[in-house]
C-alpha positions in Angstrom: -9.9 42.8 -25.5 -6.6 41.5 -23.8 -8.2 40.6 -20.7 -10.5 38.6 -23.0 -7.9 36.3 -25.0 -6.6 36.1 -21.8 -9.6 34.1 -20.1 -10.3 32.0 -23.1 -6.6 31.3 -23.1 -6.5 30.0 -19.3 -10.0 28.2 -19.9 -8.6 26.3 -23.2 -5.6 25.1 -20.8 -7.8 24.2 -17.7 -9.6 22.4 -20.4 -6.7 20.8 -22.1 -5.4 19.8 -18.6 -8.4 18.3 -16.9 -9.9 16.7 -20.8 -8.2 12.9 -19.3 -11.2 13.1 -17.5 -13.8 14.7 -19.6 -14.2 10.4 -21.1 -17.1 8.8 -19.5 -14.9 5.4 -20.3 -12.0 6.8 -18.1 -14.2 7.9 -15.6 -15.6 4.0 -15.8 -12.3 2.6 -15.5 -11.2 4.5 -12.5 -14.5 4.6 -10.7 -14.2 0.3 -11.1 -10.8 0.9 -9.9 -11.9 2.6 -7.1 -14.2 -0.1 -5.9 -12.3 -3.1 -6.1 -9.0 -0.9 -4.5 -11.9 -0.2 -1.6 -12.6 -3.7 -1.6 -8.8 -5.0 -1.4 -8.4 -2.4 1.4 -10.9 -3.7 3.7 -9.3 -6.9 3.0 -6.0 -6.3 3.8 -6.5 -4.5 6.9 -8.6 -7.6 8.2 -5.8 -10.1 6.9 -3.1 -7.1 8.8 -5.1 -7.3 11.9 -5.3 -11.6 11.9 -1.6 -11.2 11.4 -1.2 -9.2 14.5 -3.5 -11.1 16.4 -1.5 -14.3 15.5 2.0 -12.6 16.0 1.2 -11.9 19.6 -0.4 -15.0 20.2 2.3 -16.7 19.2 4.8 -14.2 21.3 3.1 -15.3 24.4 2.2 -18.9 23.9 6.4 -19.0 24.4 6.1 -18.8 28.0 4.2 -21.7 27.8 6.2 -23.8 25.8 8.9 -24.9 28.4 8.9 -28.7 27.1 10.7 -28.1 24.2 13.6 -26.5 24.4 14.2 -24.2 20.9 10.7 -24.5 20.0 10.3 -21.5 22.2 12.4 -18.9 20.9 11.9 -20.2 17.4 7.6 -19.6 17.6 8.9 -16.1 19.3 10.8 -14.4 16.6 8.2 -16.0 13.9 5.4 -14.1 16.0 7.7 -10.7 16.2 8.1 -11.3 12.6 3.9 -11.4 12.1 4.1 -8.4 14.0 6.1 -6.2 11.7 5.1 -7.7 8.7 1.2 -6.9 9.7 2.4 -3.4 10.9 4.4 -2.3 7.9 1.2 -3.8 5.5 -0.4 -1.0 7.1 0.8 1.8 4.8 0.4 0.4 1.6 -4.0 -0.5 2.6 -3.8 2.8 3.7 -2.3 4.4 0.9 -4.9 1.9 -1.5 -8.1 3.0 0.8 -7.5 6.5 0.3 -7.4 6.5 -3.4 -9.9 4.9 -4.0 -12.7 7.0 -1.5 -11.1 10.1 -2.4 -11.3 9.2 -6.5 -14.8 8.1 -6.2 -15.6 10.8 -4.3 -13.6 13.5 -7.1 -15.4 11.4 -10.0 -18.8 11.8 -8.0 -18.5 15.5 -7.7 -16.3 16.7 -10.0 -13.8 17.9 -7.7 -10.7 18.0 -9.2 -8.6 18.4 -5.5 -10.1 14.7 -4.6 -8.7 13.2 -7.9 -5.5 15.0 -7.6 -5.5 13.6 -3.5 -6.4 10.1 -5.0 -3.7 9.9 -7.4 -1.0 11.4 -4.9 -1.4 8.2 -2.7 -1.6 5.9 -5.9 1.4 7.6 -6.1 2.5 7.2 -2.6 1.1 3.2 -2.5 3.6 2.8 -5.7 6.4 4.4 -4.6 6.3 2.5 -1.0 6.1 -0.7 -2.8 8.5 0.0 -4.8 11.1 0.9 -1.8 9.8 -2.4 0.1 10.8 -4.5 -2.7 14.5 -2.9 -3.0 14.8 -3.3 0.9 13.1 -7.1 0.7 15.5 -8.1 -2.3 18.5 -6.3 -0.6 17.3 -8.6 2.3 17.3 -11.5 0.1 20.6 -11.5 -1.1 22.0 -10.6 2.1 20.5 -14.0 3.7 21.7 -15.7 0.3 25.6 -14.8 0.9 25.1 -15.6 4.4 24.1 -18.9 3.3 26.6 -19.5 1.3 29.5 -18.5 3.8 27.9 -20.8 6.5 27.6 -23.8 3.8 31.5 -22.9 2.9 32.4 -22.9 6.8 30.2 -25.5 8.5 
């Protein structure tokens, strides 16, 4: 009889726990989510590989800019920047594409391990974002006081 109440008890919590997605308008929501998120993936890594591409070329066409003398340098550290830029934009696609295969996937075949993997990189695609922005706006202000010393000085 224990045994029992017991079952019924675990079944009415898995049933309580996983009811979010027993709505076929949730399910809706997050398998549209899924798609575009897909979509904006694919994107993003062919916009990060044009900024690669563009980086380097503009990191080598500085060899061949010896008529003007700055112009160089300048075009040099603007195509090292395309280069990190493109290579940290990696993380955050990747973190997007694998929500949104592995929650279509989970919503496809009820498999409550691919929805919980879906929303750990949603997580992980927030939480990097999040950190980029504190280290951009950190950045920011940096460059700001530095531009106010120089204006002070010069």
């Amino acid at each position: 009889m224990e045994n029992s109440e017991k079952k019924t008890q675990d079944e009415n919590q898995f049933q309580a726990e996983n009811q979010i997605f027993a709505s076929p308008e949730i399910a809706g929501y997050l398998l549209t989510t899924s798609k575009w998120g897909k979509f904006l993936a694919i994107v993003g890594y062919v916009v990060m590989a044009l900024m690669i591409i563009f980086g380097i070329i503009m990191i080598v066409s500085t060899s061949l800019m010896n008529a003007l003398p700055n112009s160089g340098f300048i075009k040099g550290i603007m195509g090292f920047v395309y280069v990190i830029i493109g290579a940290v934009y990696f993380f955050p696609v990747t973190y997007l594409l694998r929500y949104s295969v592995r929650i279509k996937k989970g919503l496809n075949s009820d498999d409550v391990q691919s929805i919980t993997s879906g929303f750990e990189n949603l997580k992980s695609l927030f939480k990097f974002t999040g950190i980029f922005t504190i280290v951009m706006l950190a950045i920011y202000v940096v460059i700001f006081i530095f531009i106010i010393i120089s204006g002070v000085f010069f």
